[in-house]
N, CA, C and O atoms as a Tinker XYZ file with bonds, in Angstrom:
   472  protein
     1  N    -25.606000   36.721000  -21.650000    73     2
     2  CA   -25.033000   35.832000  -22.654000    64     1     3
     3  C    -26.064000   35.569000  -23.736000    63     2     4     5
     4  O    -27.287000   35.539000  -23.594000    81     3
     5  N    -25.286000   35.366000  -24.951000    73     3     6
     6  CA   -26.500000   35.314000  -26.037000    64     5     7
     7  C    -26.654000   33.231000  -26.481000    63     6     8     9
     8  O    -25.804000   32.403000  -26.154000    81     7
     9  N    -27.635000   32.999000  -27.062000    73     7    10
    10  CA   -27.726000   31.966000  -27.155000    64     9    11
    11  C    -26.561000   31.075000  -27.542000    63    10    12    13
    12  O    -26.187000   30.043000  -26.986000    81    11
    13  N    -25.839000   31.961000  -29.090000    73    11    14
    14  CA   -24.821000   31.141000  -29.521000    64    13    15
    15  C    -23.525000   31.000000  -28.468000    63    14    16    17
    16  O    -22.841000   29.977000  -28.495000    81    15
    17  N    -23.224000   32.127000  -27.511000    73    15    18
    18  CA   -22.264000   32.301000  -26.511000    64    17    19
    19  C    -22.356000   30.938000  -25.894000    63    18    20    21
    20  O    -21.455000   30.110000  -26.029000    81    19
    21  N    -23.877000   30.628000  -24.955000    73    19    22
    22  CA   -23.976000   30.077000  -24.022000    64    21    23
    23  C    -23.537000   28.649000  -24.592000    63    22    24    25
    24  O    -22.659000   28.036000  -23.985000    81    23
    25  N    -24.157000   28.060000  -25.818000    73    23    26
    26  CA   -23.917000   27.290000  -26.627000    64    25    27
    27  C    -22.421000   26.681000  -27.013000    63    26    28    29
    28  O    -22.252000   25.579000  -27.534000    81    27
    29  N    -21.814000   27.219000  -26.807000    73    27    30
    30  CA   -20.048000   27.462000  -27.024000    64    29    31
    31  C    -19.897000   27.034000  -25.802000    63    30    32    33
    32  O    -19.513000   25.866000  -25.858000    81    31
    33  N    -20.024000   27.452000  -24.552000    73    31    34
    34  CA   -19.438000   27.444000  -23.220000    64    33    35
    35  C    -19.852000   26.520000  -22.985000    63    34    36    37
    36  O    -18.934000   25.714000  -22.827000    81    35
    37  N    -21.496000   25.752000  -22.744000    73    35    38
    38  CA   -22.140000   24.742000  -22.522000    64    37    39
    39  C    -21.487000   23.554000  -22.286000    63    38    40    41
    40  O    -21.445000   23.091000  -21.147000    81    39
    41  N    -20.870000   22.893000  -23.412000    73    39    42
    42  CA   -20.172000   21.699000  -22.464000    64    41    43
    43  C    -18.790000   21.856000  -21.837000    63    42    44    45
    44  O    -18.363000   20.998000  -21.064000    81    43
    45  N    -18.158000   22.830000  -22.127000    73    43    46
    46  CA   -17.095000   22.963000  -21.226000    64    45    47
    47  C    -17.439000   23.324000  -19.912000    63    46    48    49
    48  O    -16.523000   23.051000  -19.137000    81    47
    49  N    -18.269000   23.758000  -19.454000    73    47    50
    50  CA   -18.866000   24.142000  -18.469000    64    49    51
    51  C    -19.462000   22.917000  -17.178000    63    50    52    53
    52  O    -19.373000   22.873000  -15.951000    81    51
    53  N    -19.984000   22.168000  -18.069000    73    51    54
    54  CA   -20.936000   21.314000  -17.853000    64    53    55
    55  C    -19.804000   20.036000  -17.286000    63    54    56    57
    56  O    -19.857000   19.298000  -16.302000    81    55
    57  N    -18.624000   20.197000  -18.584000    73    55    58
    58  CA   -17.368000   18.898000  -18.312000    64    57    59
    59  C    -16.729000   19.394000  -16.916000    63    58    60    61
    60  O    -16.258000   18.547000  -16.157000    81    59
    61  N    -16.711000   20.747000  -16.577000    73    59    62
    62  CA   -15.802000   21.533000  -15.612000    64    61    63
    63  C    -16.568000   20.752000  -13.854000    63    62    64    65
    64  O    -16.132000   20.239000  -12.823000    81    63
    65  N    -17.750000   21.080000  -14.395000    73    63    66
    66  CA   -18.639000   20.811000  -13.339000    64    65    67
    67  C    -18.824000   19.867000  -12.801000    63    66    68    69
    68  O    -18.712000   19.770000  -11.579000    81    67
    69  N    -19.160000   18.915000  -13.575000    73    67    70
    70  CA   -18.949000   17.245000  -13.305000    64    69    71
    71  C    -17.861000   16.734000  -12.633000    63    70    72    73
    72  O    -18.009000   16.067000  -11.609000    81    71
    73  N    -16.520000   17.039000  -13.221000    73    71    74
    74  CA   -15.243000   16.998000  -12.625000    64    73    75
    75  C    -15.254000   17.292000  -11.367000    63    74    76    77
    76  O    -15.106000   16.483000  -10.451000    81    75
    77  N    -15.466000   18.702000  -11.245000    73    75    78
    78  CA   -15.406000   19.136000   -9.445000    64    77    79
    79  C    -16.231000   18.685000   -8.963000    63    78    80    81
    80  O    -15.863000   18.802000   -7.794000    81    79
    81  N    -17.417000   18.075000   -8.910000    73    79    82
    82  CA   -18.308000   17.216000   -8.427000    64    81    83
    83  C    -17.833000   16.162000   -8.182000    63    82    84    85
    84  O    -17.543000   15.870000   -7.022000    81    83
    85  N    -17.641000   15.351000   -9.173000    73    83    86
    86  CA   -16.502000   14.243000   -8.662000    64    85    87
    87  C    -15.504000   13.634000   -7.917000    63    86    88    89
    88  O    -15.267000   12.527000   -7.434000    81    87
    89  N    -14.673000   15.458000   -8.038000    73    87    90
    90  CA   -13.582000   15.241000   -6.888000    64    89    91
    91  C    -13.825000   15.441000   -5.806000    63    90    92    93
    92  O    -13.277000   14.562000   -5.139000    81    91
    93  N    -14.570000   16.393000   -4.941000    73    91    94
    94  CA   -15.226000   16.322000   -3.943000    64    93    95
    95  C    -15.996000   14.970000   -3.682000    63    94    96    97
    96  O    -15.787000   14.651000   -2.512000    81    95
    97  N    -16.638000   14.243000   -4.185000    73    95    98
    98  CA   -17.291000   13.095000   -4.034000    64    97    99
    99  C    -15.882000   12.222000   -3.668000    63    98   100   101
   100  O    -15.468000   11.953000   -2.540000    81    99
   101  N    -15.390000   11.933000   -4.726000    73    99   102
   102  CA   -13.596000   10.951000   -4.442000    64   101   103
   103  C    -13.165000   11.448000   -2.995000    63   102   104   105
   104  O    -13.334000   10.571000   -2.148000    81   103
   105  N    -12.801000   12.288000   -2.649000    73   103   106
   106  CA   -12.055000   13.099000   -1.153000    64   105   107
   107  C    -12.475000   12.613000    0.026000    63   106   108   109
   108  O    -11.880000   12.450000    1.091000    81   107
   109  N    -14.160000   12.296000   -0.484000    73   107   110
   110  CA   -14.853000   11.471000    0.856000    64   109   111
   111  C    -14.896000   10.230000    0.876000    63   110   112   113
   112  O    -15.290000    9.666000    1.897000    81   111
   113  N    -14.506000    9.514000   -0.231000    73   111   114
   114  CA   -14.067000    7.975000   -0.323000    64   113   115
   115  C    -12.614000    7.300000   -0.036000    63   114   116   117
   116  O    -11.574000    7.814000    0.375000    81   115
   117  N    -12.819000    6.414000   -0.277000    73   115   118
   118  CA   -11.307000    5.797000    0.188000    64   117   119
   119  C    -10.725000    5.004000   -1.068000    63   118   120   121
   120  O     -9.963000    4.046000   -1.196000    81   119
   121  N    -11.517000    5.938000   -2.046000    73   119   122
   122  CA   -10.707000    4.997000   -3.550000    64   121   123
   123  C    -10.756000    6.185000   -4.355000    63   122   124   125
   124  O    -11.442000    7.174000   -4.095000    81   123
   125  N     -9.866000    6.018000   -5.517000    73   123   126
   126  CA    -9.988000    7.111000   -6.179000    64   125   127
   127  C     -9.935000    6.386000   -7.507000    63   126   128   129
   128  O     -9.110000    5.531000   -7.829000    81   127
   129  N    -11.333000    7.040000   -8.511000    73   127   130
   130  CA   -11.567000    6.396000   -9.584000    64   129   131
   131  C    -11.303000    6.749000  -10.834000    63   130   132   133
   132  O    -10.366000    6.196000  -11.409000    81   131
   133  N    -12.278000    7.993000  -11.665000    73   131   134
   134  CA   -12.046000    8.643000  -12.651000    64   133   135
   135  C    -11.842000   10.313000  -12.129000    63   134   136   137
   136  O    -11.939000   11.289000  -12.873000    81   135
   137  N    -11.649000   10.332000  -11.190000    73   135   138
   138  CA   -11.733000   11.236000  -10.761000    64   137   139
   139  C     -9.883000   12.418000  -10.725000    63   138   140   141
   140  O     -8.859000   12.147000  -10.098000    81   139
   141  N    -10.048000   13.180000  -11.299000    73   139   142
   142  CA    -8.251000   14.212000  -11.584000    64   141   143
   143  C     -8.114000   14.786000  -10.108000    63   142   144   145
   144  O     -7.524000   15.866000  -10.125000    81   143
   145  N     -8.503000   14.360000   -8.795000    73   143   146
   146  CA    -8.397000   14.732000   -7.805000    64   145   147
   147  C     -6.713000   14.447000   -7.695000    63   146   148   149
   148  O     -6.073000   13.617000   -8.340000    81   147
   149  N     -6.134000   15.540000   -6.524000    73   147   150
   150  CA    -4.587000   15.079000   -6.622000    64   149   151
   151  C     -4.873000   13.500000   -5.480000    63   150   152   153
   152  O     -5.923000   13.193000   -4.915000    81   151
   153  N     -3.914000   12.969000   -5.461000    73   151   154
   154  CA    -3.899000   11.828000   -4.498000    64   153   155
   155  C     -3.552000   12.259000   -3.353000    63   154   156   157
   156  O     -2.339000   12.207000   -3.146000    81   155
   157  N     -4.260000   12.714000   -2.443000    73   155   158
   158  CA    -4.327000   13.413000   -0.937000    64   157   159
   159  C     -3.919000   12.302000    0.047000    63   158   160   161
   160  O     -3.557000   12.541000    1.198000    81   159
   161  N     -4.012000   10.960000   -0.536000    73   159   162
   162  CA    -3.723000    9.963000    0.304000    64   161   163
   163  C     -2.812000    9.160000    0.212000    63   162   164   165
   164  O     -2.751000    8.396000   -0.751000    81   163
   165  N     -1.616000    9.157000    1.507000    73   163   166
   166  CA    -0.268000    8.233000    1.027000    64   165   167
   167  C     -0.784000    7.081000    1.902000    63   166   168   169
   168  O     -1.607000    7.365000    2.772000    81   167
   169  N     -0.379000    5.800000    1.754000    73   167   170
   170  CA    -0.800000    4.501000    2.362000    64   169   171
   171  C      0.593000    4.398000    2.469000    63   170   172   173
   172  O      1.252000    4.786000    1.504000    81   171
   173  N      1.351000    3.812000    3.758000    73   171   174
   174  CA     2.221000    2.864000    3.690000    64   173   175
   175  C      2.048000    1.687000    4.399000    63   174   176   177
   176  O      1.796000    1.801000    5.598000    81   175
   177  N      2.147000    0.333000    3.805000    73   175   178
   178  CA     1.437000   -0.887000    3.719000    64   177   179
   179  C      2.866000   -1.842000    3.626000    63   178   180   181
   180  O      3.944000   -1.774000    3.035000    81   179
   181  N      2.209000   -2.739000    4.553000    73   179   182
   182  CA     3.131000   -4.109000    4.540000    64   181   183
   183  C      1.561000   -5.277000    4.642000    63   182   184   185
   184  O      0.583000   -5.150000    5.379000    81   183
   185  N      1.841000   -6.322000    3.635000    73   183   186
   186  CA     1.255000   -7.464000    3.396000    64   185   187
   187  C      1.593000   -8.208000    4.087000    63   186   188   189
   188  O      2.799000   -8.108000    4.311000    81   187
   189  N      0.824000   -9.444000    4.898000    73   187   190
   190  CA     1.604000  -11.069000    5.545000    64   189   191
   191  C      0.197000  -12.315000    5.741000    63   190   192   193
   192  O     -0.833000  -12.498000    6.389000    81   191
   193  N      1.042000  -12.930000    4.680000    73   191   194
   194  CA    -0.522000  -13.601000    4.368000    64   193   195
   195  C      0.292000  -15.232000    5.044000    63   194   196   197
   196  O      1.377000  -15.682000    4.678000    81   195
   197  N     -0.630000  -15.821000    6.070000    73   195   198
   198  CA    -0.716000  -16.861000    6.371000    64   197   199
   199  C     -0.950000  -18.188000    5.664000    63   198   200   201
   200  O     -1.676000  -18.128000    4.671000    81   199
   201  N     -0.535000  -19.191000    5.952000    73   199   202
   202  CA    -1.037000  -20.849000    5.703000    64   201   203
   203  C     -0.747000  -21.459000    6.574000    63   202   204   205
   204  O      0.453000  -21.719000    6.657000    81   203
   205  N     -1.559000  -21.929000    7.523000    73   203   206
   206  CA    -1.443000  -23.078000    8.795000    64   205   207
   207  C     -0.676000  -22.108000    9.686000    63   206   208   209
   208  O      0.118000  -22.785000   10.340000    81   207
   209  N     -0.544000  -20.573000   10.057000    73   207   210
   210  CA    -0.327000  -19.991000   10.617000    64   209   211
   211  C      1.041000  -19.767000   10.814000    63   210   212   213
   212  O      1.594000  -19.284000   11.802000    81   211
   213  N      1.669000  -20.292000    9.457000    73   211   214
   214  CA     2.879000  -19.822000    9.078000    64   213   215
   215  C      3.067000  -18.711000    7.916000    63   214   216   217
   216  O      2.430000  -18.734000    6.863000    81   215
   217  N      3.881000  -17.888000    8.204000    73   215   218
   218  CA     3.921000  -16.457000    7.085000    64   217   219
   219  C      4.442000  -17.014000    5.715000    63   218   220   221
   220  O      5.617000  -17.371000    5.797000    81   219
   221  N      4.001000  -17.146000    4.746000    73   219   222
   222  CA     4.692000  -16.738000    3.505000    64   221   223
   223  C      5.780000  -16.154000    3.450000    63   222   224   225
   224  O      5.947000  -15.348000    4.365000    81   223
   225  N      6.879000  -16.278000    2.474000    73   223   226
   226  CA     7.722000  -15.441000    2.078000    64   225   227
   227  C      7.304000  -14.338000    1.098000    63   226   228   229
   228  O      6.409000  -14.263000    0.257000    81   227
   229  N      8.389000  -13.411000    1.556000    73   227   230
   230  CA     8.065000  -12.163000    0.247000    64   229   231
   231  C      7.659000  -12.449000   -0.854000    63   230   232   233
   232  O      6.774000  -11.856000   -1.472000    81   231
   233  N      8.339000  -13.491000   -1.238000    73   231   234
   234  CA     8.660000  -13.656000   -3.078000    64   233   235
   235  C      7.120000  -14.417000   -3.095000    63   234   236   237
   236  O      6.521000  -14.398000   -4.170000    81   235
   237  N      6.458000  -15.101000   -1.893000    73   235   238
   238  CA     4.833000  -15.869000   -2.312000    64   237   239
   239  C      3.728000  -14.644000   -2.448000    63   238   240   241
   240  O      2.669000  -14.675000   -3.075000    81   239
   241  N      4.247000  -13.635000   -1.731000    73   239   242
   242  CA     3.540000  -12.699000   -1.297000    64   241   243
   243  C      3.232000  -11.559000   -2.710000    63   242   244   245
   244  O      2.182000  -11.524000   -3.352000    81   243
   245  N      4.267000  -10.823000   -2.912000    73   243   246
   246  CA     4.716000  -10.094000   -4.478000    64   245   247
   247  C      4.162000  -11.226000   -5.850000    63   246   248   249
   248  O      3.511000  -10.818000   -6.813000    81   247
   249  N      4.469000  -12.262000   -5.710000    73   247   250
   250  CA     3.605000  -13.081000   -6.518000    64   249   251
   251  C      2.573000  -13.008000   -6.749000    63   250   252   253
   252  O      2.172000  -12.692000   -7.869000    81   251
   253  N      1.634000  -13.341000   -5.526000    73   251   254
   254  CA     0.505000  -14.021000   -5.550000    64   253   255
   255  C     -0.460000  -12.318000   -5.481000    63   254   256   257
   256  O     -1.550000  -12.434000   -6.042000    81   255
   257  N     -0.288000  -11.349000   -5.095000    73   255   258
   258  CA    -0.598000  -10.055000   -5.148000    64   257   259
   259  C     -0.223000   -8.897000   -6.504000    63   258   260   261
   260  O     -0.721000   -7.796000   -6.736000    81   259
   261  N      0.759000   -9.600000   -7.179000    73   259   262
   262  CA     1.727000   -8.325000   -8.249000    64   261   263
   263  C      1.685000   -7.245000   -7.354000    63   262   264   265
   264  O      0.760000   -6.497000   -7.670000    81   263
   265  N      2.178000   -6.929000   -6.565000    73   263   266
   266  CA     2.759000   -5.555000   -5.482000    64   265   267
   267  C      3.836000   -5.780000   -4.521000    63   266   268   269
   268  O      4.132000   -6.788000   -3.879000    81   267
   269  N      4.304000   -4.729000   -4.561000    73   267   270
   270  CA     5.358000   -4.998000   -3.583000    64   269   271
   271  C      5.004000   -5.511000   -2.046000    63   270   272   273
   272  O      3.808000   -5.252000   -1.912000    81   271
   273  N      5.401000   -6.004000   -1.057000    73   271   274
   274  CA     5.252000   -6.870000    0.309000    64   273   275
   275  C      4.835000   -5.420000    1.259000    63   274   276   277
   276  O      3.837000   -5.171000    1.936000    81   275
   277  N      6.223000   -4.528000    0.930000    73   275   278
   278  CA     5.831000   -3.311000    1.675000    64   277   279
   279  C      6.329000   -2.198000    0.915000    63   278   280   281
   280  O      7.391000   -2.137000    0.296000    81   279
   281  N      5.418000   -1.311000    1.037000    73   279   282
   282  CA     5.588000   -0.049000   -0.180000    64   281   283
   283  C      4.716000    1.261000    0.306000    63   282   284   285
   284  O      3.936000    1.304000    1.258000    81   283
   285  N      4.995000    2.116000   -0.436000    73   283   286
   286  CA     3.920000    3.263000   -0.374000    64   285   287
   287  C      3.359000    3.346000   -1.425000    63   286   288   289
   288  O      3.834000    3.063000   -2.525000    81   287
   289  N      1.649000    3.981000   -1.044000    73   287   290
   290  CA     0.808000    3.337000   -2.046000    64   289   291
   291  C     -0.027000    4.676000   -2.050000    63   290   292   293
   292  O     -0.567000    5.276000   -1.120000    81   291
   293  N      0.064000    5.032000   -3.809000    73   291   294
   294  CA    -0.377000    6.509000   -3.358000    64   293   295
   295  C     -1.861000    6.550000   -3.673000    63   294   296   297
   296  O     -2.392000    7.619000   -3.974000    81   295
   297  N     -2.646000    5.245000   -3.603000    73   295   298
   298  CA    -4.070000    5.715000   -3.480000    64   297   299
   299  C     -4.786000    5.094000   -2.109000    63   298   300   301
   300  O     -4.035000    4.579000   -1.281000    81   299
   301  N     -6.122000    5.127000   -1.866000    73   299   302
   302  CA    -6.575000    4.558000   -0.722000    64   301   303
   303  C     -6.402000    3.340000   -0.190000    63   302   304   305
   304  O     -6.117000    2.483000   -1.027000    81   303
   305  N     -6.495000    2.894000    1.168000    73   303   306
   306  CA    -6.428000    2.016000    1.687000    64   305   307
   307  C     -7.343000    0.887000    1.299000    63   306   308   309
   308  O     -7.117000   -0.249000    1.717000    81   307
   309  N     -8.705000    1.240000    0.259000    73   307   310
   310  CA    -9.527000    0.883000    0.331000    64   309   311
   311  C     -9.190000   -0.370000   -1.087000    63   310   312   313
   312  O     -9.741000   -1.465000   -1.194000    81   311
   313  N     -8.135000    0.223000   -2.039000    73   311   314
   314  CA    -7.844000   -0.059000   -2.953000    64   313   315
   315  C     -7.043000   -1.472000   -2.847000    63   314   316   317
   316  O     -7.001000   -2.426000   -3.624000    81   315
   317  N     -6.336000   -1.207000   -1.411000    73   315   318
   318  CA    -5.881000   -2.637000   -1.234000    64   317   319
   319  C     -6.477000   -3.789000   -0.759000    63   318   320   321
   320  O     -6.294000   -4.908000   -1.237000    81   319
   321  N     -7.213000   -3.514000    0.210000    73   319   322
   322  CA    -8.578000   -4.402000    0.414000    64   321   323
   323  C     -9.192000   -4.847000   -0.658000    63   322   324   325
   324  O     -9.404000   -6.058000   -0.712000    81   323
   325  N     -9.525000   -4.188000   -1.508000    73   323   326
   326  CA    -9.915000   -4.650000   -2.620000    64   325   327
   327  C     -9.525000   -5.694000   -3.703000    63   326   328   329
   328  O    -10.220000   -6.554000   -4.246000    81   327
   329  N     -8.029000   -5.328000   -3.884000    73   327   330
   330  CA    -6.871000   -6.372000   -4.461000    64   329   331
   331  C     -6.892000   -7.353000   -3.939000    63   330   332   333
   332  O     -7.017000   -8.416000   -4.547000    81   331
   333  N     -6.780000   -7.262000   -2.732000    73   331   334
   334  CA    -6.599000   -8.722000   -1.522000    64   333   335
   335  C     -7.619000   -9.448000   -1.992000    63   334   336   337
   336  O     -7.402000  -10.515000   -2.565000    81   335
   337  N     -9.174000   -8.846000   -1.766000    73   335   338
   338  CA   -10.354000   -9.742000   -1.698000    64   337   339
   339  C    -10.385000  -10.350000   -3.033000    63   338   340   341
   340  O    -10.329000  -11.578000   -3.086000    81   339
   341  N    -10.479000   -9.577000   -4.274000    73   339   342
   342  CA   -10.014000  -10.137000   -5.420000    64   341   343
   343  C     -9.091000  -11.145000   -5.805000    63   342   344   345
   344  O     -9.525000  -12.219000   -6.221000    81   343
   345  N     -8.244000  -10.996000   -5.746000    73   343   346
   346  CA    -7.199000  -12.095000   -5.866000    64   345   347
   347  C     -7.367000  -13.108000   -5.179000    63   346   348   349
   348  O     -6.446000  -13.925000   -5.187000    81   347
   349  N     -8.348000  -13.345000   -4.517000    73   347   350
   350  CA    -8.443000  -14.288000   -3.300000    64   349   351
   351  C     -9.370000  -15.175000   -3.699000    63   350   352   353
   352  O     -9.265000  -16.388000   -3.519000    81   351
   353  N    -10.604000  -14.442000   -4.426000    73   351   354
   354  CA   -11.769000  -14.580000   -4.765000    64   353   355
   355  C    -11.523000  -15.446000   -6.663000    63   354   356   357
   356  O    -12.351000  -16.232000   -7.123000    81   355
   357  N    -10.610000  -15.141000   -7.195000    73   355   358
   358  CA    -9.741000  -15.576000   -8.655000    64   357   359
   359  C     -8.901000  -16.596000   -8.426000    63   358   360   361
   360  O     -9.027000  -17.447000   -9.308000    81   359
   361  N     -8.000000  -16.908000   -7.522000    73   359   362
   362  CA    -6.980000  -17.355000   -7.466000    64   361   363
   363  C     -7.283000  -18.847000   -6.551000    63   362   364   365
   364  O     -7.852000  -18.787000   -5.461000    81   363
   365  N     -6.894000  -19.963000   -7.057000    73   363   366
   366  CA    -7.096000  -20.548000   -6.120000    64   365   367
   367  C     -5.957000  -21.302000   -4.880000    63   366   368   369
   368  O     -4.787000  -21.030000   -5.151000    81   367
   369  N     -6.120000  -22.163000   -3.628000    73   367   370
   370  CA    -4.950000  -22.178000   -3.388000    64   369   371
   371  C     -4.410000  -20.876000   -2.231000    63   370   372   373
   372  O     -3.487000  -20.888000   -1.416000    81   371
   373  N     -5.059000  -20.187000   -2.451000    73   371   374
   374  CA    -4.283000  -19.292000   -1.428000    64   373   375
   375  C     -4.322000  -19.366000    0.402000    63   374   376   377
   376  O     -4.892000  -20.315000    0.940000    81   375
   377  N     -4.016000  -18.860000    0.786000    73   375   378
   378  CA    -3.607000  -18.739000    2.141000    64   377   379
   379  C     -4.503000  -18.742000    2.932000    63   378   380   381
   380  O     -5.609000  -18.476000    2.463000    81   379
   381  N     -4.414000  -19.040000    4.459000    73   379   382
   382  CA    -5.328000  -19.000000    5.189000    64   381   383
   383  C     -6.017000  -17.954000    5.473000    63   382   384   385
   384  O     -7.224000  -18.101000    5.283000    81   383
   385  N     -5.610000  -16.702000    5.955000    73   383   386
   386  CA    -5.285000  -15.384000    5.961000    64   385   387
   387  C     -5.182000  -13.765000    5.177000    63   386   388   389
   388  O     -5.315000  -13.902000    3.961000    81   387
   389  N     -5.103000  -13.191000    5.338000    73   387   390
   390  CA    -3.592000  -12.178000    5.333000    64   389   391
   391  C     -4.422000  -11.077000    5.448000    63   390   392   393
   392  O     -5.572000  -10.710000    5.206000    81   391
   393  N     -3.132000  -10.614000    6.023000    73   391   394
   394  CA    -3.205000   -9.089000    6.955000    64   393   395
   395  C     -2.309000   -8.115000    6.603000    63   394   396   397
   396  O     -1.086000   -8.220000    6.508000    81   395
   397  N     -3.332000   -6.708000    6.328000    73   395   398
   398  CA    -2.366000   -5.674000    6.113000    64   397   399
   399  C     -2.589000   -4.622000    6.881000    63   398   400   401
   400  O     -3.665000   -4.035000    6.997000    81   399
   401  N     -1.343000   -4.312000    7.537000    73   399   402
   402  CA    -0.802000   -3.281000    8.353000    64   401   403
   403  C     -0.919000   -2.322000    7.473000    63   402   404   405
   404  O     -0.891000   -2.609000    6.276000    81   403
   405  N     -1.064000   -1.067000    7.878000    73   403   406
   406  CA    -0.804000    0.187000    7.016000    64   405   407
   407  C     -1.327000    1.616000    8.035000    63   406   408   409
   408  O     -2.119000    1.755000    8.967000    81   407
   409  N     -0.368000    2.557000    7.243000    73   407   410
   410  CA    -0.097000    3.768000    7.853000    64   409   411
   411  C     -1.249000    5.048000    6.886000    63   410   412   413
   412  O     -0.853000    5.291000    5.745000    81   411
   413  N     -2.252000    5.611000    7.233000    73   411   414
   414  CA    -2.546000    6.539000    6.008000    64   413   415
   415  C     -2.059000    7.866000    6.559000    63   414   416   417
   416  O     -2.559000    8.372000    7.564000    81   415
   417  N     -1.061000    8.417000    5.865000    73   415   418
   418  CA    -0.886000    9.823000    5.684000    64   417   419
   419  C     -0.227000   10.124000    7.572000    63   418   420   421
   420  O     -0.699000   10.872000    8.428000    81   419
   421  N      0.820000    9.324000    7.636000    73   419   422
   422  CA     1.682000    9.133000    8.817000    64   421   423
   423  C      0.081000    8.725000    9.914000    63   422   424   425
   424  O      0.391000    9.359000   10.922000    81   423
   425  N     -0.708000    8.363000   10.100000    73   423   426
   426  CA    -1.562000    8.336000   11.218000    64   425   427
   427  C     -1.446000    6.835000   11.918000    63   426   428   429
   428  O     -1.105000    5.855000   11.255000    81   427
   429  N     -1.697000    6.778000   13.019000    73   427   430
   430  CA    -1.663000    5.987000   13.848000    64   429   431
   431  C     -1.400000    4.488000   12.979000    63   430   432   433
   432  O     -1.580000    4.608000   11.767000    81   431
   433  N     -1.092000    3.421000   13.344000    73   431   434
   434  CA    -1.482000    1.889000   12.147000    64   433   435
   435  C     -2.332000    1.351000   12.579000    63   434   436   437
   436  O     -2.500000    1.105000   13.773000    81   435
   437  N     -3.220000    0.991000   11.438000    73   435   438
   438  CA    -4.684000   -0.033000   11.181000    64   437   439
   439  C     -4.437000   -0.768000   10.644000    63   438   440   441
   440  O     -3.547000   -0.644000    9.803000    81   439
   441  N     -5.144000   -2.026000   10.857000    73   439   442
   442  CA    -5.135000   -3.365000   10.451000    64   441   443
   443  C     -5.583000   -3.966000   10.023000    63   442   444   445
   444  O     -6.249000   -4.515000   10.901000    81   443
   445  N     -5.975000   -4.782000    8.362000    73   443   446
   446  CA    -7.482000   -5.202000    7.778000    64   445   447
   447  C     -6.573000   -6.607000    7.438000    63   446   448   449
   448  O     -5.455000   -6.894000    7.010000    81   447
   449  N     -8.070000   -7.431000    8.021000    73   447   450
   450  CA    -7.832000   -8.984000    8.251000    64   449   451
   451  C     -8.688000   -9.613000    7.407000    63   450   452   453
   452  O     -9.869000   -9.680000    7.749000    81   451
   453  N     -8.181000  -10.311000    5.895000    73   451   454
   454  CA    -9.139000  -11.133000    5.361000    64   453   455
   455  C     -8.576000  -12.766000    6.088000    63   454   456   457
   456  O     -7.547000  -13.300000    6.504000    81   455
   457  N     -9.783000  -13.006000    5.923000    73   455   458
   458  CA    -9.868000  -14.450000    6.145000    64   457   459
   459  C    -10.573000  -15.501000    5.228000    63   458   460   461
   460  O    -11.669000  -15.130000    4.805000    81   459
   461  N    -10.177000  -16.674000    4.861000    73   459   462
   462  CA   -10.862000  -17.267000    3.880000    64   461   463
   463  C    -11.781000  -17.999000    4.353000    63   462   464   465
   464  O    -11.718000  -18.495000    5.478000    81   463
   465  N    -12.828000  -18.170000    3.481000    73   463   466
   466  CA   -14.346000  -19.225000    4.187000    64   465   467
   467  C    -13.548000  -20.733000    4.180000    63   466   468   469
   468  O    -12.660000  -21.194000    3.463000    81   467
   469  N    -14.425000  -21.345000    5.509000    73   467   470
   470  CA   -13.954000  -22.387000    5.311000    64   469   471
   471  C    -14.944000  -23.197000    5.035000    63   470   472
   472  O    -14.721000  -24.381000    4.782000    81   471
């Protein structure tokens, strides 16, 4: 290749590279960020957030989250944990609790339990 060639190719090359670097990096995480990886991961998730060890209704739940109660969720599990802790961490008032059930990619169900400081 001659200088001006390589010069031409250089950042497309370089953008190509980064990318697939990326997505391989994303594949081993449980979130997916900037990354054009396809979404390899289906979540199906049900929310149930406690107060005095009584459940919320849907409609407190879809509220207090903006997401549906139970849905499929086509990025990581990790993404909802995240929402939860957030909103939790912003919002005040909220629940004792809450727990989400969820399925990744039909496999067995796991269970992530926030709890609020007391």
């Amino acid at each position: 290749m001659t200088s001006s060639t390589l010069k031409k190719w250089l950042p497309g090359l370089l953008f190509l590279s980064t990318q697939l670097v990326n997505t391989l990096y994303e594949l081993t995480q449980d979130t997916r960020t900037l990354s054009w990886a396809p979404h390899t991961t289906q979540v199906f998730y049900r929310i149930e957030a406690f107060q005095n060890g009584a459940a919320l209704g849907k409609q407190a739940v879809e509220a207090r989250y903006g997401i549906a109660q139970t849905q499929w969720e086509a990025h990581a599990p990790g993404n909802l944990r995240r929402l939860i802790a957030s909103v939790e961490a912003q919002l005040p008032g909220g629940p004792d609790s809450v727990r989400i059930a969820y399925r990744r990619n039909g496999a067995p169900e796991r269970t992530y339990l926030w709890k609020a400081r007391l």
